[in-house]
N, CA, C and O atoms as CSV, one atom per row, in Angstrom:
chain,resi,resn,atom,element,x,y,z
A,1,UNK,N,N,-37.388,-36.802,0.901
A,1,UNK,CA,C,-37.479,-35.485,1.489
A,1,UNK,C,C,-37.343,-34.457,0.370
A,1,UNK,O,O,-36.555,-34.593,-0.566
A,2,UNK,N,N,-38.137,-33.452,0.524
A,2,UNK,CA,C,-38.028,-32.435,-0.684
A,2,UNK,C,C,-37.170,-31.274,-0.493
A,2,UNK,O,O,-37.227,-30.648,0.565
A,3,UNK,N,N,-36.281,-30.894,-1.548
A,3,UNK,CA,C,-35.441,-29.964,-1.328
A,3,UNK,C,C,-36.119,-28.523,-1.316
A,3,UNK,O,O,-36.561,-28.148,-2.401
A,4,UNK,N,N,-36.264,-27.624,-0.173
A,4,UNK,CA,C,-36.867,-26.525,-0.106
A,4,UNK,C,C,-35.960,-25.389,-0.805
A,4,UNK,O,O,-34.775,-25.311,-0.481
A,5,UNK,N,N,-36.483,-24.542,-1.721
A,5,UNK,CA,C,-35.606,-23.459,-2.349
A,5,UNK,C,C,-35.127,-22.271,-1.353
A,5,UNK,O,O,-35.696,-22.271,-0.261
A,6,UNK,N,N,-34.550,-21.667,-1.488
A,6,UNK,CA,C,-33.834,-21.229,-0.540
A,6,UNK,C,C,-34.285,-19.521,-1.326
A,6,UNK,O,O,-33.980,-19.238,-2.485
A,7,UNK,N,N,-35.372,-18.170,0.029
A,7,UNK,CA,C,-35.636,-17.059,-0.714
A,7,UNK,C,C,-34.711,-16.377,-0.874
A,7,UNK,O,O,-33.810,-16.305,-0.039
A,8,UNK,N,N,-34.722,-15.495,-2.359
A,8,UNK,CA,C,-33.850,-14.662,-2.914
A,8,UNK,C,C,-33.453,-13.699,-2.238
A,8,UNK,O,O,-34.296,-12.903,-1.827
A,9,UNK,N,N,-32.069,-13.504,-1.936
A,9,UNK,CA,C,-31.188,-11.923,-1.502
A,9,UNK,C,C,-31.789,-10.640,-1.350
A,9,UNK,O,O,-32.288,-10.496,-2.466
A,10,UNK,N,N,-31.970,-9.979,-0.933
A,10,UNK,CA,C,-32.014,-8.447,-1.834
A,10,UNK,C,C,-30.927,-7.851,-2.153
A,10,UNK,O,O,-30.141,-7.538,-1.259
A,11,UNK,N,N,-30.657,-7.574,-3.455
A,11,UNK,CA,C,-29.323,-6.871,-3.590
A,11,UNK,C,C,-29.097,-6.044,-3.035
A,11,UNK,O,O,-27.988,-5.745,-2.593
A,12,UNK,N,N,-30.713,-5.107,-2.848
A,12,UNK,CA,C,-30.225,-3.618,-2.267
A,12,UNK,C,C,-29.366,-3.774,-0.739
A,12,UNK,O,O,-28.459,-3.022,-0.384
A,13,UNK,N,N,-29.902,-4.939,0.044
A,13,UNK,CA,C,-29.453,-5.527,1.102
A,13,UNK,C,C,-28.357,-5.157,1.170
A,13,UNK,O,O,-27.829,-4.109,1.542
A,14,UNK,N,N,-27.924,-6.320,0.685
A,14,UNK,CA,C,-26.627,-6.883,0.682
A,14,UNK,C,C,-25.751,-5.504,0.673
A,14,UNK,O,O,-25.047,-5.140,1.615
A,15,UNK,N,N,-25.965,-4.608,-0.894
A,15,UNK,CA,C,-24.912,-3.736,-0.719
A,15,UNK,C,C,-24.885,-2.647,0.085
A,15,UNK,O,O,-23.945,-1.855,0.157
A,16,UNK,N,N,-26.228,-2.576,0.889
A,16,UNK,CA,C,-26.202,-1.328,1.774
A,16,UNK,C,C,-25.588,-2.207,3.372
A,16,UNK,O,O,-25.408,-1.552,4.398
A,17,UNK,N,N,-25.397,-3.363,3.330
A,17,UNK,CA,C,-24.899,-3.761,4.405
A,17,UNK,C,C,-23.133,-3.737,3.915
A,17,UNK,O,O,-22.469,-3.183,4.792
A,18,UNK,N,N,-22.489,-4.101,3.010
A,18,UNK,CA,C,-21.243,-3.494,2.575
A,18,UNK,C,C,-20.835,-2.532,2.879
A,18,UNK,O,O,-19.807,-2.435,3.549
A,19,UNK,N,N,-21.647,-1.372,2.401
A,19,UNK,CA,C,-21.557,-0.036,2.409
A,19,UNK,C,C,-21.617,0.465,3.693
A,19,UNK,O,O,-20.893,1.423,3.965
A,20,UNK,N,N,-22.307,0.022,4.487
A,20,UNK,CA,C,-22.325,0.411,5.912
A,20,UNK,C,C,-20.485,-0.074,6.427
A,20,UNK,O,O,-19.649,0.694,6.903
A,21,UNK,N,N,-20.347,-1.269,6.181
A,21,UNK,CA,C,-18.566,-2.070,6.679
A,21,UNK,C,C,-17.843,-0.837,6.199
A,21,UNK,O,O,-17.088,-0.409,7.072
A,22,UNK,N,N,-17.831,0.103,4.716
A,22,UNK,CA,C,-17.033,0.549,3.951
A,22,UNK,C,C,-17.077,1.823,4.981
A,22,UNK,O,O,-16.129,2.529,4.639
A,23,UNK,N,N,-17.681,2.375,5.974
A,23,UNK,CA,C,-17.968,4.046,6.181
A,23,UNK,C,C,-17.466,3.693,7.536
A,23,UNK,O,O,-17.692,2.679,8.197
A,24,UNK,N,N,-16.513,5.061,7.906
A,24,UNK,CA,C,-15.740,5.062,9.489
A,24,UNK,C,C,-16.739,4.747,10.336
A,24,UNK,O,O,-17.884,4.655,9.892
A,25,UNK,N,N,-16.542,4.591,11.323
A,25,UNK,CA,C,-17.141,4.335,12.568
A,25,UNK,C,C,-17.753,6.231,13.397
A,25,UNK,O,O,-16.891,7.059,13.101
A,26,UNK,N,N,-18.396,6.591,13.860
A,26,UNK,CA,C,-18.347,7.985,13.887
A,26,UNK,C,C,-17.203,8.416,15.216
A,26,UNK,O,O,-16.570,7.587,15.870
A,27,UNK,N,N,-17.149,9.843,15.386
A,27,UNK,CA,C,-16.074,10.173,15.510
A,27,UNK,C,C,-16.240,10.481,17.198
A,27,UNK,O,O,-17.190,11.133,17.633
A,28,UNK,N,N,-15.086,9.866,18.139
A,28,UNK,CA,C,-15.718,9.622,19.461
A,28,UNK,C,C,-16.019,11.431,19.883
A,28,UNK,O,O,-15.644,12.467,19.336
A,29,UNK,N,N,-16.893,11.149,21.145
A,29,UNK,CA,C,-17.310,12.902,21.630
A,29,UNK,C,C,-16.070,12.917,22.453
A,29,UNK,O,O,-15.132,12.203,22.807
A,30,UNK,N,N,-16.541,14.042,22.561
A,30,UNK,CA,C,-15.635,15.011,23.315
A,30,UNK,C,C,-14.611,14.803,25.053
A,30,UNK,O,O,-13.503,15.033,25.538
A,31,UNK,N,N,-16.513,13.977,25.541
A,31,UNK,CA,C,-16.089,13.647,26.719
A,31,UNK,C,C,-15.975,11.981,26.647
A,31,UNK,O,O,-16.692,11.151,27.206
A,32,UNK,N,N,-15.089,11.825,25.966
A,32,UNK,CA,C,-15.004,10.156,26.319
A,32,UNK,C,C,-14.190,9.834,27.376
A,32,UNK,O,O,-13.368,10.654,27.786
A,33,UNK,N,N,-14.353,8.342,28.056
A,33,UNK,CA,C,-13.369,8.070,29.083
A,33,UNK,C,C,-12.373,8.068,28.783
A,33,UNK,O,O,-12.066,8.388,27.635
A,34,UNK,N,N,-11.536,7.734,29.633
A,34,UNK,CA,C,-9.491,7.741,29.669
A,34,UNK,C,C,-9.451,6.610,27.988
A,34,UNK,O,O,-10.077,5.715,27.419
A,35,UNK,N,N,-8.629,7.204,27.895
A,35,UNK,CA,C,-7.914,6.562,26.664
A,35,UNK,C,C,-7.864,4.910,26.703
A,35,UNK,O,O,-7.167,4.338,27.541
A,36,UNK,N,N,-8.417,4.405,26.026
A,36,UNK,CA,C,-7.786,2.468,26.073
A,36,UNK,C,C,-6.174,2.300,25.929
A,36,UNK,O,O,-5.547,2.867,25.034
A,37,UNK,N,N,-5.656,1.578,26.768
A,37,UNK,CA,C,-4.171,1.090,26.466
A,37,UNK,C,C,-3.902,0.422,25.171
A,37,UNK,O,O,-4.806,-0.053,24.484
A,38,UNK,N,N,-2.821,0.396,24.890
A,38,UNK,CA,C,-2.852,-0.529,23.738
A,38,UNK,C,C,-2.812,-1.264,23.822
A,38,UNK,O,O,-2.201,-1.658,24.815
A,39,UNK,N,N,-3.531,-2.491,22.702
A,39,UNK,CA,C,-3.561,-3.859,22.735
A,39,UNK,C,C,-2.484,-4.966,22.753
A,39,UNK,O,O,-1.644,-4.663,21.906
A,40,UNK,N,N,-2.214,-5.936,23.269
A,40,UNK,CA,C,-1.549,-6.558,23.615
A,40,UNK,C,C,-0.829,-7.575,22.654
A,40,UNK,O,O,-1.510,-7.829,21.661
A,41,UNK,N,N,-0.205,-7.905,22.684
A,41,UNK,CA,C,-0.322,-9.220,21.537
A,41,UNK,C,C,-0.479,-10.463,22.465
A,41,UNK,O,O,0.179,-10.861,23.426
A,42,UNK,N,N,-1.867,-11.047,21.672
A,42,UNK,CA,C,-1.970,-12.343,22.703
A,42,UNK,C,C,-1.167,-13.091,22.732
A,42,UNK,O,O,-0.127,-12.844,22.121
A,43,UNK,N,N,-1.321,-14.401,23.504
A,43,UNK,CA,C,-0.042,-15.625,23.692
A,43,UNK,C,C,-0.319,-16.499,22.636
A,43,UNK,O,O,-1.326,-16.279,21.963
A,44,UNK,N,N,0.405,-17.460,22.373
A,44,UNK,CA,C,0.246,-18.517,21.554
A,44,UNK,C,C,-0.475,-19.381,22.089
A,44,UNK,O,O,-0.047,-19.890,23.125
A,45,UNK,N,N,-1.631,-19.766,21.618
A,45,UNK,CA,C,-2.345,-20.710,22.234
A,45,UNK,C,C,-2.061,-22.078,22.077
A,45,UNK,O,O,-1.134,-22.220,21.280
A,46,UNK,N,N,-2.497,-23.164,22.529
A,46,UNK,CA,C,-1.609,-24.163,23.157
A,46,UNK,C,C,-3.101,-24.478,22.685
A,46,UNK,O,O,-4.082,-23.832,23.055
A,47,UNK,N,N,-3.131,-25.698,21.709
A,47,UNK,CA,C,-4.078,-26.596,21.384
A,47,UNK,C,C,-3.801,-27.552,20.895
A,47,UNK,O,O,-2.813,-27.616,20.164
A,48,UNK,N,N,-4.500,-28.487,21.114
A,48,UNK,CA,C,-3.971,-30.000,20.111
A,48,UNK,C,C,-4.789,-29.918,18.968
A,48,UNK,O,O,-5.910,-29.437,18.805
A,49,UNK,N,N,-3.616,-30.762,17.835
A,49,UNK,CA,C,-3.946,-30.672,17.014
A,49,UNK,C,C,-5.511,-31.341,16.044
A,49,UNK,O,O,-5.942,-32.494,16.057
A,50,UNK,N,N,-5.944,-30.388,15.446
A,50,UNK,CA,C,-7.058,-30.746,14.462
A,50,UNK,C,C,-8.181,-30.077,15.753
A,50,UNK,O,O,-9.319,-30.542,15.697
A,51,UNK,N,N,-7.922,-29.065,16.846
A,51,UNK,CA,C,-8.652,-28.762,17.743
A,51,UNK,C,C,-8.515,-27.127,17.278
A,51,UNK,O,O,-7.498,-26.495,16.991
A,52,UNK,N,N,-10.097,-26.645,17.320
A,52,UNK,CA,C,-9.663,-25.001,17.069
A,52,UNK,C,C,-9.939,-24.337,17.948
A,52,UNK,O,O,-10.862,-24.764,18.642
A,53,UNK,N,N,-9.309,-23.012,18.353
A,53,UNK,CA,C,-10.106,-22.590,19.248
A,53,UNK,C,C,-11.048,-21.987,19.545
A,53,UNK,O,O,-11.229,-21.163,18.649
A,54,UNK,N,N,-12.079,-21.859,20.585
A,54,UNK,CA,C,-13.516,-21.083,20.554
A,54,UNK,C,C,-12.964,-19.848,19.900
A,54,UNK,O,O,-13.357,-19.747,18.737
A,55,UNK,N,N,-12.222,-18.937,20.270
A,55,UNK,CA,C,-12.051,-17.453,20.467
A,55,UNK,C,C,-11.684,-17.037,18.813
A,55,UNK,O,O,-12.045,-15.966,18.323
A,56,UNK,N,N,-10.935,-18.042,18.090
A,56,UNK,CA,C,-10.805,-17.588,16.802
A,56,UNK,C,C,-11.409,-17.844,15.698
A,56,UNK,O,O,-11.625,-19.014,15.384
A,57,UNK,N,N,-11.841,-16.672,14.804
A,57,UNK,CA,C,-12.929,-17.392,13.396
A,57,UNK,C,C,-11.865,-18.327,12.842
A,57,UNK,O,O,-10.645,-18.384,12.993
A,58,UNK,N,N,-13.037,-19.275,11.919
A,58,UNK,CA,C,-12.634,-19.894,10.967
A,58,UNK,C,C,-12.360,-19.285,9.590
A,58,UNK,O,O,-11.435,-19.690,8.886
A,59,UNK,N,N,-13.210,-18.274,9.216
A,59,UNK,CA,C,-13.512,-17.685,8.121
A,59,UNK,C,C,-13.318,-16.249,8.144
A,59,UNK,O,O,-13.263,-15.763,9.273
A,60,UNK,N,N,-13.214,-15.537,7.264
A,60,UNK,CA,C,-12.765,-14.007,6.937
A,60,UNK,C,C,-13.282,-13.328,5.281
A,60,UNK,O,O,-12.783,-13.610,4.192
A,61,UNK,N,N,-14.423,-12.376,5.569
A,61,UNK,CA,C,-14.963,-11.814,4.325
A,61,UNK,C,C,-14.246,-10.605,4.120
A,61,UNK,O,O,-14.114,-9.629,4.859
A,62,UNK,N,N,-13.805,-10.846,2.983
A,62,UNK,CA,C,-13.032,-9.739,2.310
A,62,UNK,C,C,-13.454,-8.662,1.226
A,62,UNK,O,O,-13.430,-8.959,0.032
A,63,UNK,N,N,-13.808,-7.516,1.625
A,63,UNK,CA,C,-14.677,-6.229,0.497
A,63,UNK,C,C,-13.534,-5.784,0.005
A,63,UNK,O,O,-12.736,-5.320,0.820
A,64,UNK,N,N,-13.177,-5.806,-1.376
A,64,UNK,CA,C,-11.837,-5.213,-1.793
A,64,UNK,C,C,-12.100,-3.926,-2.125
A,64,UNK,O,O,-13.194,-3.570,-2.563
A,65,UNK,N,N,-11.108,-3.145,-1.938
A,65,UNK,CA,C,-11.732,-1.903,-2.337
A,65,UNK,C,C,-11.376,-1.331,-4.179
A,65,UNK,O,O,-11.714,-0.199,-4.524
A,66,UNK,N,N,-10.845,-2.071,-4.935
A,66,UNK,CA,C,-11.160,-2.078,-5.935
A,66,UNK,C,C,-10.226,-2.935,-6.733
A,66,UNK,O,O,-9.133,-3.219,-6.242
A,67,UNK,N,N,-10.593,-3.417,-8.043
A,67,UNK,CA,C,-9.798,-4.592,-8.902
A,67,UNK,C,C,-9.039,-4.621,-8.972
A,67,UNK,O,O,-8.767,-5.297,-9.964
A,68,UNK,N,N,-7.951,-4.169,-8.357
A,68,UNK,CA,C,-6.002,-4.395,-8.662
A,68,UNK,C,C,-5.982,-5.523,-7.698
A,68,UNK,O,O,-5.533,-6.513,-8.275
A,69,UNK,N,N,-6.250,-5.743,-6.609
A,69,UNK,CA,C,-6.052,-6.735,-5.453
A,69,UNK,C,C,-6.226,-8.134,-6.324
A,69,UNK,O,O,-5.274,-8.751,-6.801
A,70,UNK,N,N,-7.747,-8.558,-6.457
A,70,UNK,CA,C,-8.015,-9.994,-6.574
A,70,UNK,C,C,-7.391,-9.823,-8.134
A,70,UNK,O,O,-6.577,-10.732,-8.297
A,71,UNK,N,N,-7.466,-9.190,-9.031
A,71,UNK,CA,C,-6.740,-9.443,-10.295
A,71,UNK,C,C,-5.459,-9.771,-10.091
A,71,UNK,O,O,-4.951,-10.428,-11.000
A,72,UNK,N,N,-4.503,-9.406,-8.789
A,72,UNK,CA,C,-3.049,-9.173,-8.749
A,72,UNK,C,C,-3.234,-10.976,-7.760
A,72,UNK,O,O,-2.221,-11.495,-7.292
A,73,UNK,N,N,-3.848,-11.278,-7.694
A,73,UNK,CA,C,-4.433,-12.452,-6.394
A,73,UNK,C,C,-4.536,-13.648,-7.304
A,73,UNK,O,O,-4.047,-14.758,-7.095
A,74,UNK,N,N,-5.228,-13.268,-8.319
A,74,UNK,CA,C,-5.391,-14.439,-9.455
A,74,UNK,C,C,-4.277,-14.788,-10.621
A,74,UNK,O,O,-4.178,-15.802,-11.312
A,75,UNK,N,N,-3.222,-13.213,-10.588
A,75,UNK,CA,C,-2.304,-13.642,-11.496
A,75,UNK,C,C,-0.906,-14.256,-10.864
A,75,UNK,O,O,-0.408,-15.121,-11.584
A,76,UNK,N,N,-0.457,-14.074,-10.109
A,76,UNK,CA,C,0.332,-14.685,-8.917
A,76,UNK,C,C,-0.346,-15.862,-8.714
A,76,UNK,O,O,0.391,-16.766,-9.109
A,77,UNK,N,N,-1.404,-16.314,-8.287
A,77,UNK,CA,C,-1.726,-17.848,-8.300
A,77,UNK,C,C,-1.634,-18.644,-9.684
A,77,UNK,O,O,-1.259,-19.816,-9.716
A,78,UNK,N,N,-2.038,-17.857,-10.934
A,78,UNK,CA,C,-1.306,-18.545,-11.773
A,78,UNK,C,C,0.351,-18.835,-11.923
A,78,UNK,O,O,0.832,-19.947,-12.142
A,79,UNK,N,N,1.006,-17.760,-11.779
A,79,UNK,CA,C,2.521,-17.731,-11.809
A,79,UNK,C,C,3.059,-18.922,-11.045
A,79,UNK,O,O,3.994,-19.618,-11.439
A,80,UNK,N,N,2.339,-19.110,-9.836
A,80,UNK,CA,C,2.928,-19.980,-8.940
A,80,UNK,C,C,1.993,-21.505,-8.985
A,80,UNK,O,O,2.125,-22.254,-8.017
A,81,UNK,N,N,1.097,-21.907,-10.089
A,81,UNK,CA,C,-0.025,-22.269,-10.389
A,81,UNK,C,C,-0.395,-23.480,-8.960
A,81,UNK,O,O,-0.371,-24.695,-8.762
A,82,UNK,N,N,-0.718,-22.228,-8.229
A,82,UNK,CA,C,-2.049,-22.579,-6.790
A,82,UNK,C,C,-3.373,-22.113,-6.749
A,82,UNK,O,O,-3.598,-21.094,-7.402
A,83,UNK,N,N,-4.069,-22.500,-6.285
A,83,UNK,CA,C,-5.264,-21.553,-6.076
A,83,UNK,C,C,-5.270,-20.555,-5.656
A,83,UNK,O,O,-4.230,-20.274,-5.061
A,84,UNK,N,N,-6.148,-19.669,-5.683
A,84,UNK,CA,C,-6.158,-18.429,-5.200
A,84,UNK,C,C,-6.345,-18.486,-3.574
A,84,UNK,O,O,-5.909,-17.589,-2.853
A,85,UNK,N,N,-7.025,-19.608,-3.082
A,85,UNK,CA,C,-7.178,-19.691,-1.666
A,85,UNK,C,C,-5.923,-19.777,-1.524
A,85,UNK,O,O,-5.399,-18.663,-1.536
A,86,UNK,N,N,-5.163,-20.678,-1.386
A,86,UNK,CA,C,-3.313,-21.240,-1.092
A,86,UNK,C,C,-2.446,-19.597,-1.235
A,86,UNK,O,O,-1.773,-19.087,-0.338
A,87,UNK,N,N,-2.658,-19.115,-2.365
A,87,UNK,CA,C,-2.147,-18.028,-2.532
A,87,UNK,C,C,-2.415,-17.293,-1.876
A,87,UNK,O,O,-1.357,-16.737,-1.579
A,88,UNK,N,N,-3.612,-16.597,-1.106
A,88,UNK,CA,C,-3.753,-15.927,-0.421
A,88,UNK,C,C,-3.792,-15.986,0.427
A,88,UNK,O,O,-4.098,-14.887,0.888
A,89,UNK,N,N,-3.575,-17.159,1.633
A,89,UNK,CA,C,-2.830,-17.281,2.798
A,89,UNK,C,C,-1.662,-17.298,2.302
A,89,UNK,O,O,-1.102,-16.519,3.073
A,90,UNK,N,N,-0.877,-17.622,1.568
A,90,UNK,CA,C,0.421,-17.552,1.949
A,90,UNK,C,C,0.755,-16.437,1.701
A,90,UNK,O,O,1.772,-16.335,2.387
A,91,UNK,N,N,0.580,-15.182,1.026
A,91,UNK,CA,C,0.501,-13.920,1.031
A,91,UNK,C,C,0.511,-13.285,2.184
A,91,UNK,O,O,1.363,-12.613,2.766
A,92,UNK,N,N,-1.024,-13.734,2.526
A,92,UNK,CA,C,-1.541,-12.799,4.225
A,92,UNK,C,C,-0.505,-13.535,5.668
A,92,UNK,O,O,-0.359,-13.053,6.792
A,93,UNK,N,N,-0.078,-14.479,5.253
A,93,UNK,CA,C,1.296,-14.874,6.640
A,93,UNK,C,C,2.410,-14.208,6.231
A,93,UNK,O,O,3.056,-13.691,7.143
A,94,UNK,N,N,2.918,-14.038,4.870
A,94,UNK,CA,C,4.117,-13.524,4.934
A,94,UNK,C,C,3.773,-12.024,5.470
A,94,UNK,O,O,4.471,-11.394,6.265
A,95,UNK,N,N,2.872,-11.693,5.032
A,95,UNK,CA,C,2.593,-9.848,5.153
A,95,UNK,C,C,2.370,-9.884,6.560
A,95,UNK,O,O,2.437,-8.770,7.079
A,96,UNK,N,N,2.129,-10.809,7.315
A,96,UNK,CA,C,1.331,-10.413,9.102
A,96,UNK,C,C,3.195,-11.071,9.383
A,96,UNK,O,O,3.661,-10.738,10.473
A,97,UNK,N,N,3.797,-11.615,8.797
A,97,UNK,CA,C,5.659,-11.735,9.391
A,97,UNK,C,C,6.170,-10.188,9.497
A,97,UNK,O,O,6.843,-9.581,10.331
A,98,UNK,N,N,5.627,-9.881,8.436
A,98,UNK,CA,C,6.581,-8.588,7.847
A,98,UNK,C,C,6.347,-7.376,8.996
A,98,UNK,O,O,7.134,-6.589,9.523
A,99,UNK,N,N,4.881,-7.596,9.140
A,99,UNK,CA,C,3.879,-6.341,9.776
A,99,UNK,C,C,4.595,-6.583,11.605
A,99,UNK,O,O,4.983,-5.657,12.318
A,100,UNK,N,N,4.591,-8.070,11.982
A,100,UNK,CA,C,5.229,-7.940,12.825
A,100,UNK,C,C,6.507,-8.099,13.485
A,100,UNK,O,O,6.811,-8.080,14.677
A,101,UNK,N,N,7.368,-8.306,12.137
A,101,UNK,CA,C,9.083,-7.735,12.245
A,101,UNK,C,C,8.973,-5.877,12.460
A,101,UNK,O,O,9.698,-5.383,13.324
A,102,UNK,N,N,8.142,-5.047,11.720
A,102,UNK,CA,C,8.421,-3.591,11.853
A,102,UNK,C,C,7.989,-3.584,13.298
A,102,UNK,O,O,8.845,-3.125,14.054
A,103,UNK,N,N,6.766,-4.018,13.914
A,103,UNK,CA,C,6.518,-3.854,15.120
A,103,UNK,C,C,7.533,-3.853,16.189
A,103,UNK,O,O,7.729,-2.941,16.992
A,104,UNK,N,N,8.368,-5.358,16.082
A,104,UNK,CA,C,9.411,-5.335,17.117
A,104,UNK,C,C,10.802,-4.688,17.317
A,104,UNK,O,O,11.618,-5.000,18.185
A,105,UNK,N,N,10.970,-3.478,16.112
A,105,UNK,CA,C,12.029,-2.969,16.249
A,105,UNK,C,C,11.779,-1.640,16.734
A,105,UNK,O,O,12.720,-0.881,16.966
């Protein structure tokens, strides 16, 4: 079977689809409906293991908004010498502990 090449990107693409993620959302009118409640915190879902669930991604793309992050991402994974993947979940759980200890007080 022959391996088919796969057609090239457009850069311009790509970064005008970034750039679109990077810009607010516009600003609601005037007459919008009643206010949304606030969101809830869901339940713990109840799955067996090595089972995921429909409702949650697997994956998460990250646009940094400029080089202190993944430089500060890569030198901490050396310090602690993990990968930068390992490192950065264990980062993003302690910070979503933290985010929701301020919540519950």
């Amino acid at each position: 079977m022959a391996i088919k090449k796969r057609p090239q990107a457009d850069p311009a693409a790509i970064e005008a689809f970034g750039a679109a993620a990077d810009t607010p959302p516009e600003a609601p009118s005037p007459v919008a409906s009643a206010p949304t409640p606030p969101r809830q915190v869901a339940p713990a879902r109840s799955t067996q293991p090595g089972e995921w669930p429909a409702d949650v991604a697997k994956t998460l793309l990250i646009r940094w908004p400029d080089a202190t992050l993944p430089s500060e991402l890569a030198e901490v994974a050396g310090l602690e010498d993990r990968s930068q993947h390992k490192t950065a979940l264990r980062a993003l759980q302690r910070g979503l502990e933290v985010l929701r200890a301020e919540h519950r007080e």
